[in-house]
ZAMARGU-4260 file (C-alpha; in steps of 0.2 Angstrom, whole numbers, plus 5000, padded with zeros to 4 digits):
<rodrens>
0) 5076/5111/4998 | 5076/5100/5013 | 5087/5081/5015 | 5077/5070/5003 | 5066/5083/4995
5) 5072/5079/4979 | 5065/5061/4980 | 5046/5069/4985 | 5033/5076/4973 | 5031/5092/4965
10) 5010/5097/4965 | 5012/5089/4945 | 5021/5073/4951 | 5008/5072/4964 | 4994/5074/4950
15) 5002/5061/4941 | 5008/5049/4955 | 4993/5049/4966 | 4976/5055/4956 | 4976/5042/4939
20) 4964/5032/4950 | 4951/5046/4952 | 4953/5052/4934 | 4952/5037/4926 | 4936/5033/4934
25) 4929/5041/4919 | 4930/5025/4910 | 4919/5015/4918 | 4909/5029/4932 | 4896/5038/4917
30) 4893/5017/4911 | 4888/5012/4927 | 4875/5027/4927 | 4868/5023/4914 | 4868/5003/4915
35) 4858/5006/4929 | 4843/5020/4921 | 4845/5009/4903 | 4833/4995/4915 | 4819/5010/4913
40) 4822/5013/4895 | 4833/5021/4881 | 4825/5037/4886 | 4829/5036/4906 | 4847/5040/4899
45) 4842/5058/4898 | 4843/5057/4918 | 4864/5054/4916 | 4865/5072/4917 | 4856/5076/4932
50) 4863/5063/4943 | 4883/5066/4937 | 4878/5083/4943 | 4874/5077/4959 | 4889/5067/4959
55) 4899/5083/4954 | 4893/5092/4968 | 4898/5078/4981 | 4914/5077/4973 | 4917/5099/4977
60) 4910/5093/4993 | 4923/5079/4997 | 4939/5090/4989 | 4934/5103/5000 | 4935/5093/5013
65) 4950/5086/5011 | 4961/5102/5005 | 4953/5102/5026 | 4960/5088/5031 | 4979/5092/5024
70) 4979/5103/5034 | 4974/5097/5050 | 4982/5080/5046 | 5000/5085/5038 | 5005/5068/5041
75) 4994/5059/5031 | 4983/5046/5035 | 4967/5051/5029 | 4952/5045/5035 | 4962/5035/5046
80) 4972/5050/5056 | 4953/5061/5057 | 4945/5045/5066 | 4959/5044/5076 | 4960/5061/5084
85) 4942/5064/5083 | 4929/5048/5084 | 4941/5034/5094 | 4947/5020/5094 | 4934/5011/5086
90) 4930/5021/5071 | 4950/5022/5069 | 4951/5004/5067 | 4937/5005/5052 | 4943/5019/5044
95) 4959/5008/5042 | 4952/4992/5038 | 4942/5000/5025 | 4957/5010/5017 | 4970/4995/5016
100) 4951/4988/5007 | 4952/5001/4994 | 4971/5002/4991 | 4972/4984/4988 | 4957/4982/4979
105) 4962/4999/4967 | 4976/4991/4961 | 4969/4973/4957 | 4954/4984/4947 | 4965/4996/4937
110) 4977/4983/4932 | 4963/4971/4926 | 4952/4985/4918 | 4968/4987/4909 | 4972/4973/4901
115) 4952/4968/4897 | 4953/4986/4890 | 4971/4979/4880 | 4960/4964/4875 | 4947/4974/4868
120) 4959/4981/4856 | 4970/4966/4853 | 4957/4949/4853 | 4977/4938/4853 | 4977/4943/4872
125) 4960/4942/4878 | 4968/4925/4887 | 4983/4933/4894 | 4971/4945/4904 | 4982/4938/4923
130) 4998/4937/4913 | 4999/4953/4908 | 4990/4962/4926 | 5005/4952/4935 | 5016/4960/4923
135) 5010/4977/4926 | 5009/4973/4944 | 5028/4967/4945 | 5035/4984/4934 | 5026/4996/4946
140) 5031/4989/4960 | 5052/4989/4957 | 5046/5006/4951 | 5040/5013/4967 | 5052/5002/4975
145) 5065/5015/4968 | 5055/5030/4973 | 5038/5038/4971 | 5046/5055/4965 | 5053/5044/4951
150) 5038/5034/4948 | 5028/5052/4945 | 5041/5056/4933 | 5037/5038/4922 | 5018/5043/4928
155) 5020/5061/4920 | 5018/5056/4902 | 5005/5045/4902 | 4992/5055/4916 | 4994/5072/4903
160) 4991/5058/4886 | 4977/5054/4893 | 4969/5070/4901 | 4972/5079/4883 | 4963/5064/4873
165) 4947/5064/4886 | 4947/5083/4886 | 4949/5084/4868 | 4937/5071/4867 | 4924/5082/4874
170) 4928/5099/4864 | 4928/5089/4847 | 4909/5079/4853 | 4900/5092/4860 | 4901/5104/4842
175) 4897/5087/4830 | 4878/5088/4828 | 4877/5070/4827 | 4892/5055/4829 | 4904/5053/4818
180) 4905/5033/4819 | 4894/5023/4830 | 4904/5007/4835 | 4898/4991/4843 | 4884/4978/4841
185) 4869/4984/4840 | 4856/4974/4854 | 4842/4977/4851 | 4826/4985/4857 | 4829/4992/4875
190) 4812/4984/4883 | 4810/4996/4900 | 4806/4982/4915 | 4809/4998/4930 | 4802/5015/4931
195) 4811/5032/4934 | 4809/5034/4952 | 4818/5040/4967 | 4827/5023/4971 | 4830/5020/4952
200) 4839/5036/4952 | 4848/5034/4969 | 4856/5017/4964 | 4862/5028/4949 | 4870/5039/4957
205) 4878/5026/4970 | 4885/5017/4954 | 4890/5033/4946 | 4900/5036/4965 | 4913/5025/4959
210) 4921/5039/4949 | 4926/5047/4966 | 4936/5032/4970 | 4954/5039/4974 | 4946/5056/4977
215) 4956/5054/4996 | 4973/5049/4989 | 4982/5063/4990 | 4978/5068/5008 | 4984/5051/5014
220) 5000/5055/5005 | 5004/5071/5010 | 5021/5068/5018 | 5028/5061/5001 | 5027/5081/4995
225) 5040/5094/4994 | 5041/5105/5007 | 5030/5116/5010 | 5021/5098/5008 | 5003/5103/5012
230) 5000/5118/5001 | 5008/5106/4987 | 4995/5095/4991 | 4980/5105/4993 | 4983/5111/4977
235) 4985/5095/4969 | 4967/5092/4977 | 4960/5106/4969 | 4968/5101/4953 | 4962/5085/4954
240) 4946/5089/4957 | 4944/5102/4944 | 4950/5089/4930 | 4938/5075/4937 | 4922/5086/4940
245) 4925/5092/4920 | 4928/5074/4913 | 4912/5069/4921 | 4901/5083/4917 | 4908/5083/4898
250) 4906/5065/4895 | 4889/5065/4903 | 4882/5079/4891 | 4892/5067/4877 | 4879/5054/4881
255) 4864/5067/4883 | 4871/5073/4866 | 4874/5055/4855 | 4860/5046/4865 | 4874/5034/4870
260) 4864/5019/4875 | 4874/5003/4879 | 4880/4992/4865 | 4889/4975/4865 | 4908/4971/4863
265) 4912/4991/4866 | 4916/5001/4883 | 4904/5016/4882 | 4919/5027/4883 | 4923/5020/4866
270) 4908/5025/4861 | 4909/5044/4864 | 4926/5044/4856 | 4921/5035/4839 | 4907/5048/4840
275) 4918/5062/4843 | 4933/5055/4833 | 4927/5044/4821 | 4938/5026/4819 | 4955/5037/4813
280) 4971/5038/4823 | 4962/5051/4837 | 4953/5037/4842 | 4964/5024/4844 | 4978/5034/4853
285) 4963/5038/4864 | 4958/5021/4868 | 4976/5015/4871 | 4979/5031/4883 | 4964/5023/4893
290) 4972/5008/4891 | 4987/5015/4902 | 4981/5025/4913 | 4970/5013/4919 | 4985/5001/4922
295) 4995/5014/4928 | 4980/5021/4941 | 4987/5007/4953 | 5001/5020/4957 | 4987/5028/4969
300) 4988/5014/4980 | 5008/5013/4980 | 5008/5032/4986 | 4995/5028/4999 | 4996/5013/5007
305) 5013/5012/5010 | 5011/5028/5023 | 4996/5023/5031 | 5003/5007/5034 | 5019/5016/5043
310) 5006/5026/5052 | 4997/5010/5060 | 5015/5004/5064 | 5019/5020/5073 | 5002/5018/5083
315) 5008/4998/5086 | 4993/4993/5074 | 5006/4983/5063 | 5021/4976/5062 | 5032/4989/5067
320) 5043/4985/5052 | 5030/4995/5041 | 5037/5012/5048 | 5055/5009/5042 | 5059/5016/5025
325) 5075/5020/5015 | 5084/5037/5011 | 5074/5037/4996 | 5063/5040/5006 | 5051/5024/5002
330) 5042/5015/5014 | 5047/4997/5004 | 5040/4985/5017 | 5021/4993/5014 | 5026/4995/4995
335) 5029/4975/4994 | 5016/4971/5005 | 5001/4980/4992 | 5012/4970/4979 | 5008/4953/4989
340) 4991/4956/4992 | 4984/4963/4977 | 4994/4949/4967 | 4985/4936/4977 | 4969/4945/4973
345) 4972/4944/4955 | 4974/4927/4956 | 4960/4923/4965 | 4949/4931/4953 | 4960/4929/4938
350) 4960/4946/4934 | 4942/4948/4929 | 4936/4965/4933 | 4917/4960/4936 | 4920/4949/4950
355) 4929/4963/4959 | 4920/4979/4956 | 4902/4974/4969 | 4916/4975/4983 | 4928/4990/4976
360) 4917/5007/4980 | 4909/5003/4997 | 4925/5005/5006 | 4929/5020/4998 | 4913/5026/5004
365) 4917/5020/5023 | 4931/5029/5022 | 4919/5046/5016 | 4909/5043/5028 | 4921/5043/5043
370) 4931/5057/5037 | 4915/5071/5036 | 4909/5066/5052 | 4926/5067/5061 | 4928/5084/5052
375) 4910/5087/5060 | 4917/5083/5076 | 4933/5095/5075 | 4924/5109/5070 | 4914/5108/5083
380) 4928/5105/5096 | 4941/5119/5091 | 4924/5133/5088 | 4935/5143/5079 | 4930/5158/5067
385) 4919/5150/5051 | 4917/5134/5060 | 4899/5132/5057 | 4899/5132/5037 | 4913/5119/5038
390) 4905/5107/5048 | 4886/5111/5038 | 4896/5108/5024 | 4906/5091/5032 | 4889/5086/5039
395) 4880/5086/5020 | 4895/5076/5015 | 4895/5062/5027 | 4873/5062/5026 | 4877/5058/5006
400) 4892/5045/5006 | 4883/5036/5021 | 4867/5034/5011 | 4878/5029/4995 | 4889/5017/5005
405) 4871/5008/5011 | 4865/5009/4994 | 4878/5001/4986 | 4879/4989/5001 | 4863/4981/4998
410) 4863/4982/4980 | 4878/4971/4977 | 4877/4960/4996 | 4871/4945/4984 | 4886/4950/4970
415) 4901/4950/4981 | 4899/4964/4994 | 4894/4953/5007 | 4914/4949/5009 | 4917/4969/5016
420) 4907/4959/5030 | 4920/4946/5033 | 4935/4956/5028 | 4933/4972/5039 | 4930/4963/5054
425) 4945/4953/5050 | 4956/4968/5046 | 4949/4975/5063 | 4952/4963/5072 | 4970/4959/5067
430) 4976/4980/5069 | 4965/4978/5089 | 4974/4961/5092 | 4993/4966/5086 | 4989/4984/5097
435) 4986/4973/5112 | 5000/4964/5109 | 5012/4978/5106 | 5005/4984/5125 | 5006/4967/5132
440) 5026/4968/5127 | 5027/4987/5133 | 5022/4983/5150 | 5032/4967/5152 | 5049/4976/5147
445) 5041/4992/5157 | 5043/5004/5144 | 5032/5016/5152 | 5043/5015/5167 | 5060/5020/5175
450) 5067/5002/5179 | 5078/5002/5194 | 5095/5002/5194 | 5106/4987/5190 | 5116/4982/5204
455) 5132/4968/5206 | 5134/4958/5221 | 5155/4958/5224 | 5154/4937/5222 | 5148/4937/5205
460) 5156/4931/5192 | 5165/4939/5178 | 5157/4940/5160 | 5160/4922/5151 | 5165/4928/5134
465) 5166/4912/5123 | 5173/4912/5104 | 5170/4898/5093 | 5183/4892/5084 | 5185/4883/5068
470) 5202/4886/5062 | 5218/4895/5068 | 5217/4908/5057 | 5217/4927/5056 | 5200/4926/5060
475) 5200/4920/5074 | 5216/4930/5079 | 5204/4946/5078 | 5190/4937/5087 | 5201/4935/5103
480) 5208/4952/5103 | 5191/4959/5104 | 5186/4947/5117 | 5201/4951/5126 | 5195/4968/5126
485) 5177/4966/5136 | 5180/4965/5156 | 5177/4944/5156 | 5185/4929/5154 | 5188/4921/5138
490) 5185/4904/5130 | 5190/4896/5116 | 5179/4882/5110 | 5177/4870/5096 | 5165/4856/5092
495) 5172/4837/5090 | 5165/4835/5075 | 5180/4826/5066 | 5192/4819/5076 | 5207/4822/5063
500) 5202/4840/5059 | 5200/4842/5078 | 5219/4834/5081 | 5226/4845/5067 | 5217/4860/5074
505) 5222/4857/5093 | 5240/4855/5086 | 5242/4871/5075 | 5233/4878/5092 | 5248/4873/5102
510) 5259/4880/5090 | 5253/4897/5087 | 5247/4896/5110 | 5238/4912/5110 | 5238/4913/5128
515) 5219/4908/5129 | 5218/4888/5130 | 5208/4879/5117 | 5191/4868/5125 | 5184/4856/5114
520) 5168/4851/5116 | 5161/4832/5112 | 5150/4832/5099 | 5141/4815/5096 | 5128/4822/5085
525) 5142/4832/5073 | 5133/4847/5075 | 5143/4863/5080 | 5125/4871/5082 | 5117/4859/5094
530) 5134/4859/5103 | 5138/4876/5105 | 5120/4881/5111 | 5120/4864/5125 | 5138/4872/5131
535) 5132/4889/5132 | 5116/4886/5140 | 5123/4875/5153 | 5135/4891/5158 | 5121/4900/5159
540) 5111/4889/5170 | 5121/4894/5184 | 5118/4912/5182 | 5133/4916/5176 | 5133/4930/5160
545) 5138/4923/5145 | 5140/4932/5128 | 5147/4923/5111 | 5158/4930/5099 | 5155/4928/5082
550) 5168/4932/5070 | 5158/4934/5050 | 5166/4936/5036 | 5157/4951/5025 | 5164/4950/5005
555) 5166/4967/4999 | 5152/4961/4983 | 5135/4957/4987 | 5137/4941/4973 | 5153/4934/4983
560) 5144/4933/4999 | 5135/4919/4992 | 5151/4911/4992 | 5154/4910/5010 | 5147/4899/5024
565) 5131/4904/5030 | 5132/4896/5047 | 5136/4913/5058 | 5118/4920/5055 | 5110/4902/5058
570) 5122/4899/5072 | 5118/4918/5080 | 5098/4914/5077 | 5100/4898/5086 | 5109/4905/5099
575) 5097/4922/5103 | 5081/4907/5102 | 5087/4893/5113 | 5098/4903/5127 | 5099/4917/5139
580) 5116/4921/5130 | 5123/4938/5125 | 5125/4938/5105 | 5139/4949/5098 | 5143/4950/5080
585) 5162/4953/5074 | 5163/4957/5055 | 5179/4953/5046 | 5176/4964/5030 | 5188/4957/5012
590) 5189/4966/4997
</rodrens>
């Protein structure tokens, strides 16, 4: 086992860590079919069936591709790293765009589906809903902030709750002739006001896509595996989409089976497990493992984002702060940054699911879209043996989450969508600026060239190597021996601030004579800052090299550092702002 392979996921982890989004889309993805044929009567249910098989079919279209993309793209990314390579720049930048969409989005949907699915159960907390998605949204985040191998581990009981009550759900309904308990408010006569027709039935199956949210997880995480990392993944992909394809199929012929129609103050997932269950035990340890493993679905995101965030850093996309992560290994600034922005989502919407969801799948299906047809592209490029099939089968894929995406698009434009149109450009436009910056930078500080020599002319000065003093003390002792050490002279300084302190400081000075004469500076402002930056930069105006000393003191305990003066890292900050000066650091470590 390799450095730091004990931290990444096993193929189970990864099911658990990274696929809860996907699987639990089986809560709300066979509603949203049939809230859309209900509009042509009770009877237009029948058409669940068909159209979750169409889904299904898409679904084996899109895990085949991405077992596909694992393998091309073994360092994640997605949609994002196929675009790149093989559509441009352009289609890059929307790729990404519409993934950092979808991951933020995932979270803020699954913690408040949630808690509104917490509030079903329990009425006391229907108004804590953005009490208690912060709360989730705080305990993932110092989870995953720990490590994702160990957030699978907290993930792995809850994913196999849940999977075992849908599946039993299943089994148990499709063998009772008629349901066991039928649960909600009964509302009256469905009057049909559309027909079943072809647009009927493909804005069914575009709301029914949203069970295929999440579905391009696991290939965007594939560095977070064990080694060998991409057949760990690819299996996890195929496991995945084993589990979804039978949740969806099996609650669909539930519906077919209990003529499920929608009914009020009930989820129709609820439905189908009183039908199955009856109101016993079964199906309240049923509805409370939904309950979870929605909240728990935001892991997805916390395994995703964070690496596609470190791969725009490493392209100059983003900050370059994103591609730093810790021996865990955790990528903790994109981990914190989800946490940000899906918190500030939440609040804007105050955790109400409804007002979310018109913008939720459209990304997702961006994202589709872009990766079939850079697939396409590939295929064609490389013209190896078989290439043909794969990129028949890419092309079908990408026709069909295009035409979804457009569908859903102007279906919900007036309901919320119409923000994708505002918030992609944006996102683009932010990775496209910070890119140009990162260039601008590269070619000031020529990078991508050998700089010339430095050379010295034999008049120069020497190095100016000034130490500020505040105290004759062992501190300061150290701070002059290691000035002593660089080839410059050395200067001690010390700011007038009070004139007793600085006549008891010159005195001991004196005393102790170090060899190295003290200079002290007026200050009529009392500010050892200002001073020391107006001394320093008037050495350095004359072209002379100048480098500052500062001596810290480092307390063994992070809680005693609190204790000490924070005016070294304020001083140094100052100092590398306002001057041309060399900063150096000395610390003085105490127990």
């Amino acid at each position: 086992m390799q450095r730091g392979d004990r931290y990444r996921l096993t193929a189970i982890g990864g099911l658990a860590a990274l696929s809860l989004d996907a699987l639990t889309s089986v809560a709300y993805g066979p509603e949203a079919i049939v809230l859309v044929l209900v509009a042509a009567g009770a009877a237009a249910v029948s058409w669940t069936l068909p159209v979750t098989l169409a889904i299904s079919a898409l679904l084996l279209v899109l895990v085949l591709s991405y077992r596909q993309v694992i393998a091309v793209h073994p360092d994640g990314g997605g949609s994002y790293a196929v675009a790149k390579k093989d559509l441009g720049r352009g289609a890059s930048l929307l790729a990404a765009a519409s993934l950092v969409v979808d991951y933020v989005l995932t979270v803020a949907v699954s913690l408040a589906a949630g808690a509104a699915s917490l509030a079903s159960a329990f009425p006391v907390l229907a108004d804590h809903l953005l009490l208690m998605t912060l709360t989730g949204l705080a305990v993932l985040t110092v989870i995953n902030l720990i490590g994702v191998a160990e957030s699978a581990k907290v993930l792995m009981g809850p994913a196999l709750l849940f999977i075992v009550s849908i599946l039993a759900m299943i089994v148990i309904g499709l063998f009772r002739p008629a349901p066991v308990a039928v649960i909600g408010t009964d509302l009256g006569p469905i009057v049909p006001v559309d027909t079943v027709g072809i647009l009927l039935l493909l804005k069914a199956f575009s709301a029914g896509c949203s069970s295929l949210t999440g579905v391009e997880a696991i290939a965007n995480a594939v560095p977070s595996f064990r080694t060998p990392a991409v057949r760990r993944a690819q299996h996890t992909e195929v496991a995945l989409g084993v589990l979804l394809c039978t949740m969806l199929l099996g609650s669909a012929l539930l519906i077919d089976r209990f003529h499920a129609v929608p009914r009020g103050g009930v989820t129709l997932l609820a439905q189908l497990s009183a039908g199955a269950f009856g109101t016993g035990w079964p199906f309240y340890v049923t509805s409370l493992a939904v309950t979870l493993a929605l909240c728990l679905a935001a892991n997805t995101s916390f395994g995703g984002l964070p690496v596609l965030l470190s791969l725009l850093a490493k392209d100059h996309r983003v900050a370059h702060l994103f591609a730093l992560r810790s021996e865990r290994p955790v990528f903790r600034y994109g981990v914190a940054a989800l946490a940000i922005l899906a918190a500030t989502v939440l609040l804007i919407v105050r955790a109400e699911t409804q007002r979310l969801l018109p913008v939720f799948a459209v990304g997702v299906f961006i994202g589709f879209t872009i990766s079939q047809t850079g697939l396409v592209r590939h295929w064609r490029t490389q013209r190896g043996p078989g290439w043909i099939p794969r990129a028949m089968l890419n092309g079908f894929g990408a026709l069909l989450t295009a035409v979804a995406a457009v569908v859903l698009l102007i279906e919900k434009f007036r309901e919320g969508a119409w923000l994708l149109l505002i918030i992609v450009p944006a996102l683009i436009t932010l990775f496209a600026r910070t890119e140009d910056y990162y260039r601008s930078v590269a070619d000031q500080l020529s990078l991508d060239r050998i700089p010339a020599l430095p050379s010295q002319s034999p008049d120069q000065e020497p190095m100016l190597i000034v130490v500020p003093v505040v105290a004759v003390s062992a501190v300061t002792a150290r701070a002059l021996r290691t000035a002593q050490a660089f080839d410059g002279e050395v200067v001690a300084v010390a700011a007038e601030i009070d004139a007793a302190a600085t006549r008891r400081l010159s005195k001991q000075w004196k005393q102790w004579d170090p060899g190295i004469p003290l200079t002290v500076l007026p200050s009529p402002h009392r500010s050892l800052i200002s001073t020391l930056v107006g001394y320093v930069r008037t050495r350095t105006r004359t072209g002379r090299q100048v480098t500052v000393l500062l001596a810290q003191v480092e307390a063994a305990r992070w809680y005693h550092r609190f204790l000490h003066n924070p005016r070294g890292p304020v001083l140094a900050a100052t100092l590398r702002a306002r001057t041309d000066a060399v900063i150096a650091s000395l610390a003085i470590r105490i127990d």
